[in-house]
TORPA-4810 file (N, C-alpha, C, O; in nm, 3 decimals):
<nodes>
NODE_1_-3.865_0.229_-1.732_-3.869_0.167_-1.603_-3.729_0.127_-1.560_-3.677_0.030_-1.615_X
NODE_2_-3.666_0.191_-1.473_-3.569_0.188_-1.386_-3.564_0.049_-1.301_-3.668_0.011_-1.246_X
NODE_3_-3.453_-0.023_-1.290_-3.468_-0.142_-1.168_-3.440_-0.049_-1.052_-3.369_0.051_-1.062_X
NODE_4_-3.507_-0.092_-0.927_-3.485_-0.045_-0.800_-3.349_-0.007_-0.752_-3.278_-0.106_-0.732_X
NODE_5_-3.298_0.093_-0.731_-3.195_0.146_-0.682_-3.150_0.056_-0.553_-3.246_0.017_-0.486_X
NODE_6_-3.015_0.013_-0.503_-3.011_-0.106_-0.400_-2.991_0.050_-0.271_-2.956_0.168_-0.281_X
NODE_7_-3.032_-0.031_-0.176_-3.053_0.055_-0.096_-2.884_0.035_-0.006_-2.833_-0.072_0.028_X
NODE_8_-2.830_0.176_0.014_-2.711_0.177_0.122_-2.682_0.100_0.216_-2.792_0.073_0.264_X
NODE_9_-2.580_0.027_0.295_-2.598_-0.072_0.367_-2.607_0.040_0.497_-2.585_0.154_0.457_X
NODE_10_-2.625_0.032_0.599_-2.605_0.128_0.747_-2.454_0.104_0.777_-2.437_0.161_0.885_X
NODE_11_-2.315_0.040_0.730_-2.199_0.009_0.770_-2.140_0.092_0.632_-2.018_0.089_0.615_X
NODE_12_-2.207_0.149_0.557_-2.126_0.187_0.466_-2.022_0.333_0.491_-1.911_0.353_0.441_X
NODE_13_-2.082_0.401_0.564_-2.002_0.551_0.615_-1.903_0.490_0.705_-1.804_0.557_0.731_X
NODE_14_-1.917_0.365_0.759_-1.796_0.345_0.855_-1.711_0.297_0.775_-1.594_0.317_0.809_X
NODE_15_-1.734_0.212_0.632_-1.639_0.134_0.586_-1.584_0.267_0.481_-1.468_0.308_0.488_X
NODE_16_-1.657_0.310_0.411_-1.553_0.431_0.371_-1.464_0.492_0.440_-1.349_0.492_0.397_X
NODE_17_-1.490_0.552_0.552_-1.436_0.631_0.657_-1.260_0.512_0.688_-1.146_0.557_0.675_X
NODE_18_-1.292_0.382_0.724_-1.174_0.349_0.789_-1.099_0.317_0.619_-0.990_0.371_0.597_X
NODE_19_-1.153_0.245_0.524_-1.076_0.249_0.392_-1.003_0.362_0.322_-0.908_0.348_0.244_X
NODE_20_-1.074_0.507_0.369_-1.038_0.647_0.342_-0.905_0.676_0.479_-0.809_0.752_0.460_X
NODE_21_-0.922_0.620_0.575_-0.755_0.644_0.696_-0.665_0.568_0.594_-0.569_0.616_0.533_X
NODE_22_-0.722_0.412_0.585_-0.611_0.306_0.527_-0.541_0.354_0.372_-0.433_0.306_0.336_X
NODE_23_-0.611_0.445_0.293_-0.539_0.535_0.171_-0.516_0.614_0.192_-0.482_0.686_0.098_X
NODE_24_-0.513_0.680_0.348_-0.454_0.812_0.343_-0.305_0.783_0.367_-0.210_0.846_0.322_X
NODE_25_-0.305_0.641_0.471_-0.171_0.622_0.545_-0.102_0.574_0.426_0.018_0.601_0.437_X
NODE_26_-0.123_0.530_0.346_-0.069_0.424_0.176_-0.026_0.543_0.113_0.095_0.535_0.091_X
NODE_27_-0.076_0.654_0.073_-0.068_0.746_-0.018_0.044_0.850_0.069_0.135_0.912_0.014_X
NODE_28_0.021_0.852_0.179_0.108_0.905_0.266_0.269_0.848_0.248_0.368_0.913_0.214_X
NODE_29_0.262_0.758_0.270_0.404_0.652_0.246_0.457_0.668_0.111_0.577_0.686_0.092_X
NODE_30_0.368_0.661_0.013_0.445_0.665_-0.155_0.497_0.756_-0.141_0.620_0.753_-0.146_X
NODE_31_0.419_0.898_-0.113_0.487_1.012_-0.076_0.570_1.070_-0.061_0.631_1.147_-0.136_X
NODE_32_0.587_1.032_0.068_0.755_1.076_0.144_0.843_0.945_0.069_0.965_0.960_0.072_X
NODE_33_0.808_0.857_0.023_0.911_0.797_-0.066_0.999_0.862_-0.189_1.118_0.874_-0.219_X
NODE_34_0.861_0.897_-0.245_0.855_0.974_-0.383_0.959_1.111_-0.335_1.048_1.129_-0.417_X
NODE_35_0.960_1.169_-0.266_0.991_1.328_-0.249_1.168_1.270_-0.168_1.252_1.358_-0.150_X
NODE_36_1.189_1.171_-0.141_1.315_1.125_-0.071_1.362_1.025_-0.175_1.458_0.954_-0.146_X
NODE_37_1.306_1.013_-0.288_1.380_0.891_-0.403_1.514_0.892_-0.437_1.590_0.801_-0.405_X
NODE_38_1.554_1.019_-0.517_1.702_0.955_-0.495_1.774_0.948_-0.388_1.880_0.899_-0.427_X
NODE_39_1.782_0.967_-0.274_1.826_0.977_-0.202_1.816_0.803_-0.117_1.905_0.728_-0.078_X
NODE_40_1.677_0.794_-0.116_1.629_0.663_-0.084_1.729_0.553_-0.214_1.814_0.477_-0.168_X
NODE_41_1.715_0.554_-0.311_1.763_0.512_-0.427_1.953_0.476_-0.412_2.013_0.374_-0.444_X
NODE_42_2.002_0.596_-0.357_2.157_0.589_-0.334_2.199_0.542_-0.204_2.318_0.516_-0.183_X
NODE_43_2.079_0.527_-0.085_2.142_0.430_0.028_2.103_0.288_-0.043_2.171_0.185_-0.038_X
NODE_44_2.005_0.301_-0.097_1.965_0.087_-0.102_2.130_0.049_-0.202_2.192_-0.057_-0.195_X
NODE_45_2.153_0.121_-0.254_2.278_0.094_-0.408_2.383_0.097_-0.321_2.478_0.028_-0.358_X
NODE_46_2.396_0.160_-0.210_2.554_0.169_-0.123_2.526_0.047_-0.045_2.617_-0.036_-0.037_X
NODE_47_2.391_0.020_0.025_2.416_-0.114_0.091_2.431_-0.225_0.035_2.504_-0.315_0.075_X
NODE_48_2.339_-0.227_-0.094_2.323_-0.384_-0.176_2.427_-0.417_-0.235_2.450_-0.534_-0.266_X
NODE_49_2.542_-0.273_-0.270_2.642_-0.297_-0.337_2.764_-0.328_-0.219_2.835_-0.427_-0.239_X
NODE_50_2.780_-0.278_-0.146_2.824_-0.340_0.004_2.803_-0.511_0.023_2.878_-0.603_-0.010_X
NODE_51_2.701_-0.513_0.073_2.684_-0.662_0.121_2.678_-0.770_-0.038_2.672_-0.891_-0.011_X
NODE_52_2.680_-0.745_-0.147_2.710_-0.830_-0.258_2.784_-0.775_-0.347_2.742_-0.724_-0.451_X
NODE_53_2.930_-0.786_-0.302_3.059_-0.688_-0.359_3.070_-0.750_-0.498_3.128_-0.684_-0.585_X
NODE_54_3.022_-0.866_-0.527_3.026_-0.923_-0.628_2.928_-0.916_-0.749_2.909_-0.977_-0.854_X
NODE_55_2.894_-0.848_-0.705_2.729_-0.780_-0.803_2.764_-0.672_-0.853_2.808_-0.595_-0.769_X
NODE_56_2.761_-0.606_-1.028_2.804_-0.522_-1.092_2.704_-0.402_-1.072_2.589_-0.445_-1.064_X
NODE_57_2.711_-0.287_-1.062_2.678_-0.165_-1.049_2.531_-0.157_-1.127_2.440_-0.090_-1.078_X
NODE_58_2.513_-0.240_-1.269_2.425_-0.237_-1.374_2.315_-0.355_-1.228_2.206_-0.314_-1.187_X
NODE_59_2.357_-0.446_-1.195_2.270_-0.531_-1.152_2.220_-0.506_-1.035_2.115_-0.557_-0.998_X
NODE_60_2.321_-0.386_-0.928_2.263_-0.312_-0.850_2.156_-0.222_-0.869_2.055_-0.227_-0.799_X
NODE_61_2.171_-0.140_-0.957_2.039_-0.014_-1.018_1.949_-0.095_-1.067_1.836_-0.048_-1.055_X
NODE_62_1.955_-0.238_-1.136_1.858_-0.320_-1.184_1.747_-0.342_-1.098_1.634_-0.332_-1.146_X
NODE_63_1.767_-0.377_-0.943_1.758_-0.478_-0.868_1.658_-0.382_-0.815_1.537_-0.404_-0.804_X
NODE_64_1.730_-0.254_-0.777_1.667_-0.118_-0.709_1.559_-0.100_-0.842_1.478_-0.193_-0.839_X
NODE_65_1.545_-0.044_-0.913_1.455_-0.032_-1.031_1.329_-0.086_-1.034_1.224_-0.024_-1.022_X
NODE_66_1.347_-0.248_-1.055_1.276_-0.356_-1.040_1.212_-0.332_-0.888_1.093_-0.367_-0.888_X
NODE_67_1.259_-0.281_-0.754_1.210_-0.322_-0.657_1.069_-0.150_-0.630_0.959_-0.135_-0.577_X
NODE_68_1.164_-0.070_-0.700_1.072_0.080_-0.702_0.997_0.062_-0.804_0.922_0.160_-0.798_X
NODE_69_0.954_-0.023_-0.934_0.873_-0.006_-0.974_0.775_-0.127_-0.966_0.659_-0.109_-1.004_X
NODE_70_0.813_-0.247_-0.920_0.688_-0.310_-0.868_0.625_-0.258_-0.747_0.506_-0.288_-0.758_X
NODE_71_0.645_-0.193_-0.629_0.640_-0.105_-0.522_0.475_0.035_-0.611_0.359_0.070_-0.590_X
NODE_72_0.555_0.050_-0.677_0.450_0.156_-0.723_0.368_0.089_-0.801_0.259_0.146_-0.797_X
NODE_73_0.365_-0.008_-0.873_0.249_-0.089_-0.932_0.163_-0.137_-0.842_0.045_-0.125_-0.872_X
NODE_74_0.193_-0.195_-0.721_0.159_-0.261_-0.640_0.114_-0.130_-0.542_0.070_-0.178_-0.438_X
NODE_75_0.111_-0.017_-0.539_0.051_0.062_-0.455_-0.078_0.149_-0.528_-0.171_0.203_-0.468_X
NODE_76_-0.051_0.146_-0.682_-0.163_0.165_-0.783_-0.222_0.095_-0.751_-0.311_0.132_-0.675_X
NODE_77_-0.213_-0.033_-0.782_-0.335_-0.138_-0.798_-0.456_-0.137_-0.637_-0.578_-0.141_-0.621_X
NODE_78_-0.333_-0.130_-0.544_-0.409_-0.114_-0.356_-0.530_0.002_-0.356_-0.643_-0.004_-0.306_X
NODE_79_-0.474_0.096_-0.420_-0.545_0.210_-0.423_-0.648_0.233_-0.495_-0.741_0.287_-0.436_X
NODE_80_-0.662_0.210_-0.600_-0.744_0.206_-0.709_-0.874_0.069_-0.692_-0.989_0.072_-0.737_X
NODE_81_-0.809_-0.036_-0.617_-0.926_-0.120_-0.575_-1.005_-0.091_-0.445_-1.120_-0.126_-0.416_X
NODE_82_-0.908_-0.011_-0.368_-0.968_0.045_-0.245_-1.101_0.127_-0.273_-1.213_0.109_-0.225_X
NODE_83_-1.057_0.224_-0.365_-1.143_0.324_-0.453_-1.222_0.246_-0.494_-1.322_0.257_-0.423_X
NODE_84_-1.241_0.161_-0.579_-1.358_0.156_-0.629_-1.424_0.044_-0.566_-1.535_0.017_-0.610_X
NODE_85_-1.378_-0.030_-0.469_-1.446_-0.076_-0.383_-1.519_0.003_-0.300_-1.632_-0.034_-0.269_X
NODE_86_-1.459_0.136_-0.244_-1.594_0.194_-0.141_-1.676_0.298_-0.227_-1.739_0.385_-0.166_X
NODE_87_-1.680_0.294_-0.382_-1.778_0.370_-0.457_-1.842_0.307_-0.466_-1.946_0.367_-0.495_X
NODE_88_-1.867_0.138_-0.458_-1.955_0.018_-0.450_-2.003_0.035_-0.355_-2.111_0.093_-0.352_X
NODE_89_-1.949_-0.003_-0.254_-2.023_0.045_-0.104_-2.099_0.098_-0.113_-2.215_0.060_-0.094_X
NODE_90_-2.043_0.261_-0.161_-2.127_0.362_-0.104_-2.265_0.392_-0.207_-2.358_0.468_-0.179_X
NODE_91_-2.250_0.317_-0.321_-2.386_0.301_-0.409_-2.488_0.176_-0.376_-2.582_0.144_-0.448_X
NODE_92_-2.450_0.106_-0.247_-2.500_0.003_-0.224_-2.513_-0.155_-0.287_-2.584_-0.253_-0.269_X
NODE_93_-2.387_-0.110_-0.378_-2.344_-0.280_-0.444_-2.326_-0.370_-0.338_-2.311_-0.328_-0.223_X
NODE_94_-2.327_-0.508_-0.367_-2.309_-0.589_-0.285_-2.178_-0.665_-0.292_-2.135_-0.743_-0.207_X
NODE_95_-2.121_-0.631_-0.406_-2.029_-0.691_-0.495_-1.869_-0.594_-0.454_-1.801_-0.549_-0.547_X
NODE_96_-1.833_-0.575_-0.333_-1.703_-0.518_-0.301_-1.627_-0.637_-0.248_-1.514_-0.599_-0.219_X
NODE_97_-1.640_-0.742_-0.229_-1.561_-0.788_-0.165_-1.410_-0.815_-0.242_-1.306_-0.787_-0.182_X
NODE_98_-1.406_-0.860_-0.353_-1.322_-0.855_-0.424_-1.265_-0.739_-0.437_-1.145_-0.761_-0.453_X
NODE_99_-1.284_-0.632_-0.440_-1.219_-0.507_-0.450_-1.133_-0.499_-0.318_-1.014_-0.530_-0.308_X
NODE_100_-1.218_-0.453_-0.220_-1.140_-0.472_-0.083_-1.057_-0.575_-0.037_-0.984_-0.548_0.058_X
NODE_101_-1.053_-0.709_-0.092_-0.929_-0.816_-0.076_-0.844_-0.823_-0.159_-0.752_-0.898_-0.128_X
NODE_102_-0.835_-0.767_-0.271_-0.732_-0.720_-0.398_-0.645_-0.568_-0.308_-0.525_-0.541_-0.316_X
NODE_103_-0.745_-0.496_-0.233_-0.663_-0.387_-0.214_-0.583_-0.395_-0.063_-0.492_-0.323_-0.021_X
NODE_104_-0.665_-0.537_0.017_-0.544_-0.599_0.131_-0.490_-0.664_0.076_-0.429_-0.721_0.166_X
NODE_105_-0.449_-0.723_-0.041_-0.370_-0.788_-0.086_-0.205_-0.692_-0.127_-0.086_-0.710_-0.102_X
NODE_106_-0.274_-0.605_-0.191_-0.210_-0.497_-0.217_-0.124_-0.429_-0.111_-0.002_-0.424_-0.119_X
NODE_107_-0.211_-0.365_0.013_-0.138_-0.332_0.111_-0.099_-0.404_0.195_-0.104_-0.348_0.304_X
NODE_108_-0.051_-0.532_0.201_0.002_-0.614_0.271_0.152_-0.638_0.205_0.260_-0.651_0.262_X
NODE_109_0.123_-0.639_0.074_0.215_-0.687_-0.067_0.321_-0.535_-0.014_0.432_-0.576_0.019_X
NODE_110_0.312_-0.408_-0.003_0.364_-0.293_0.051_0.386_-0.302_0.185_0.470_-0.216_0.212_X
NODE_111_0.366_-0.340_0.247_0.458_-0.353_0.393_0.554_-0.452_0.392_0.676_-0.442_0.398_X
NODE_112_0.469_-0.568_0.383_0.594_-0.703_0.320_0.723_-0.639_0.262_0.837_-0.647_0.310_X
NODE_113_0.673_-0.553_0.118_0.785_-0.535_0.069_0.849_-0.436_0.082_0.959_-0.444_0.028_X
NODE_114_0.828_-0.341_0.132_0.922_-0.236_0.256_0.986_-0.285_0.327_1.089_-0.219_0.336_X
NODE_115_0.989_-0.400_0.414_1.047_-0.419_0.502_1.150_-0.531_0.463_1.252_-0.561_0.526_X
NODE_116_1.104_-0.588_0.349_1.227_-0.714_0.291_1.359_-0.604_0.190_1.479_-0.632_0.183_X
NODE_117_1.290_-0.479_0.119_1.385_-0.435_0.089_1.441_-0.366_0.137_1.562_-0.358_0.117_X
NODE_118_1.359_-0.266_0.240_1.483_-0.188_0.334_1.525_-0.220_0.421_1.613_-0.147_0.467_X
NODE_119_1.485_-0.364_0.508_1.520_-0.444_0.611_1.654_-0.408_0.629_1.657_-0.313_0.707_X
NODE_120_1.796_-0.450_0.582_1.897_-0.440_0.588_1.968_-0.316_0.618_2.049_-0.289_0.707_X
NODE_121_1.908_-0.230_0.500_1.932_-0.082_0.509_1.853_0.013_0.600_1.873_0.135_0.594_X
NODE_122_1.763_-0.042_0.684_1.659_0.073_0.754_1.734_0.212_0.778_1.707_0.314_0.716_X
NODE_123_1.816_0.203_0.861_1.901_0.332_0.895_1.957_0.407_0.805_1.930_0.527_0.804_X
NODE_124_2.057_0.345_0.700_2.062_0.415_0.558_1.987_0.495_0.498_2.030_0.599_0.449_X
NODE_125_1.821_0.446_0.490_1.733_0.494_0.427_1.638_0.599_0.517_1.586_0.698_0.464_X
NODE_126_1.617_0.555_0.711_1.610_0.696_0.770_1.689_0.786_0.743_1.656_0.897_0.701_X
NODE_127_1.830_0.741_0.769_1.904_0.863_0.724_1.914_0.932_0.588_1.988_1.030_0.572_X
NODE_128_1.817_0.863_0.461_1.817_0.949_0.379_1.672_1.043_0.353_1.646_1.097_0.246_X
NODE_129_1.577_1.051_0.492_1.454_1.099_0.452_1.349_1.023_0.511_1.277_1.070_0.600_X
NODE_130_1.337_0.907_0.465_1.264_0.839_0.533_1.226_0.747_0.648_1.273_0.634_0.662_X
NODE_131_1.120_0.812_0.746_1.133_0.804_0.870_1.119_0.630_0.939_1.065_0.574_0.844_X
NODE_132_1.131_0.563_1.006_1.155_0.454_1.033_1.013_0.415_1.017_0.991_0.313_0.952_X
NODE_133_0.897_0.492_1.074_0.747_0.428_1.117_0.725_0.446_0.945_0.692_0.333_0.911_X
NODE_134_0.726_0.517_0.845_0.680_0.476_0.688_0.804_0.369_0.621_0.823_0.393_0.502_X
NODE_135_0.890_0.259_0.677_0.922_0.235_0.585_0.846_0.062_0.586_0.823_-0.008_0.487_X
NODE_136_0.826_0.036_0.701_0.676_-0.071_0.722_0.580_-0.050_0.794_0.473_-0.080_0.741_X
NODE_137_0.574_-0.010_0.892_0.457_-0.023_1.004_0.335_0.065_0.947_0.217_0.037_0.967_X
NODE_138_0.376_0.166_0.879_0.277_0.253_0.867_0.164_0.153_0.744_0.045_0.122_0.749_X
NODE_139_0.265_0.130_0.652_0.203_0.002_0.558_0.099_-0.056_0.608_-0.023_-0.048_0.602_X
NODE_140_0.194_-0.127_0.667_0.095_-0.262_0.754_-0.037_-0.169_0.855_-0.156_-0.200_0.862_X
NODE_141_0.013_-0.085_0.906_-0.142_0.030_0.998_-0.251_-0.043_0.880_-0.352_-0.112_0.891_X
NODE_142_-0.179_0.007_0.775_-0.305_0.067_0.651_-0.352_-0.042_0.624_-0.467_-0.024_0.583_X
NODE_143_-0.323_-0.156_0.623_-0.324_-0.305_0.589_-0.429_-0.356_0.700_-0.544_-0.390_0.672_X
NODE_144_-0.387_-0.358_0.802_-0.498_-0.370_0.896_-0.593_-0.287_0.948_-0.672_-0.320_1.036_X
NODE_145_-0.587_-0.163_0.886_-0.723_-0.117_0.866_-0.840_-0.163_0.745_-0.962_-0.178_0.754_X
NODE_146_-0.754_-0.177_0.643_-0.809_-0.216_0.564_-0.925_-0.321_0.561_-1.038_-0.326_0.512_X
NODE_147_-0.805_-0.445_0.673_-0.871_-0.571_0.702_-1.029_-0.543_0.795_-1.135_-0.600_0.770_X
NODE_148_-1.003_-0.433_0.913_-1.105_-0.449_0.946_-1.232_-0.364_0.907_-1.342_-0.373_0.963_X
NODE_149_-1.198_-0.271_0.793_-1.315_-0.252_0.704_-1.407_-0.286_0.644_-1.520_-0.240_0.627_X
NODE_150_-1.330_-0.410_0.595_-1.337_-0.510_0.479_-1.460_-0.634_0.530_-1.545_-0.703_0.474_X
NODE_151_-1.414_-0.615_0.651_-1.487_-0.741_0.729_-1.627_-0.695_0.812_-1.717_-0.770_0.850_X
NODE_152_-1.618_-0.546_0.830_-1.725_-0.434_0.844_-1.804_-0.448_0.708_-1.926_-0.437_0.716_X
NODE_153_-1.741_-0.474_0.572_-1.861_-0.459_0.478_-1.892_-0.559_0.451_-1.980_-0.556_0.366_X
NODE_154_-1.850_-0.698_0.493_-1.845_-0.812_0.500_-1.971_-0.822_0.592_-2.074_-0.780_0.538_X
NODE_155_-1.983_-0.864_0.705_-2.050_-0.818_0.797_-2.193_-0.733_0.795_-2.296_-0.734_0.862_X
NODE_156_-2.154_-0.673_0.705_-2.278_-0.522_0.717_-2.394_-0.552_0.580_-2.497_-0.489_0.556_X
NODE_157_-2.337_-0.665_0.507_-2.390_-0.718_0.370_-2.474_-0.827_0.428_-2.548_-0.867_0.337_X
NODE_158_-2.502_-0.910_0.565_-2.598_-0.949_0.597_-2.712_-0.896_0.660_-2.809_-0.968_0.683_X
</nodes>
């Protein structure tokens, strides 16, 4: 004897659907990061080493390092809760909310921090590849899609 299968909510194809734009635009961004890295990598080191002439070369690549690999932890974690938040959804759990506010947490945590680290350098870093709309806005798109998914399955759970 099987317990009753929970039945689909009727908001669930919409909340996949806009959580599936909000990881396309996220996964989109690592992307063209990923495929422009060193390049991205040798403007942030010419500016940071510029504007803090007093900072050694080791503490420049440190700084950059530290900022590309919490960046990609922090876009794992967005993604992976996004995911298995709308496999909840879409099995009719009731239990996504935590998933989906771990993964706006996440994509908020990625625009924020696009824009505090390339803030200075924006142009540096268009000019090495990456286009001005992925180095925040596109983030944040995904961020507020996210939000109003989230609040669609929020919503759709009464």
């Amino acid at each position: 004897m099987r317990p009753a299968r929970p039945a689909r909510p009727r908001s669930a194809g919409v909340v996949v659907a806009l959580w599936s734009l909000a990881l396309v635009l996220v996964v989109a961004s690592v992307l063209l990061v990923a495929t422009h890295l060193t390049e991205i990598r040798v403007a942030l080191a010419v500016d940071l080493a510029r504007g803090r002439p007093d900072a050694t070369g080791d503490e420049v690549v440190r700084a950059i390092n530290i900022a590309f690999l919490a960046g990609a932890v922090v876009a794992a974690v967005a993604v992976l809760a996004a995911v298995v938040g709308c496999v909840r959804v879409w099995e009719g759990r009731r239990s996504v909310r935590g998933w989906f506010v771990i993964a706006i947490i996440g994509a908020a945590a990625l625009a924020v921090g696009g824009a505090v680290t390339i803030g200075s350098s924006a142009q540096a870093v268009a000019d090495a590849g990456l286009p001005s709309a992925f180095q925040w806005p596109v983030p944040a798109i995904a961020c507020a899609v996210g939000v109003v998914a989230t609040v669609v399955a929020i919503i759709g759970d009464r």
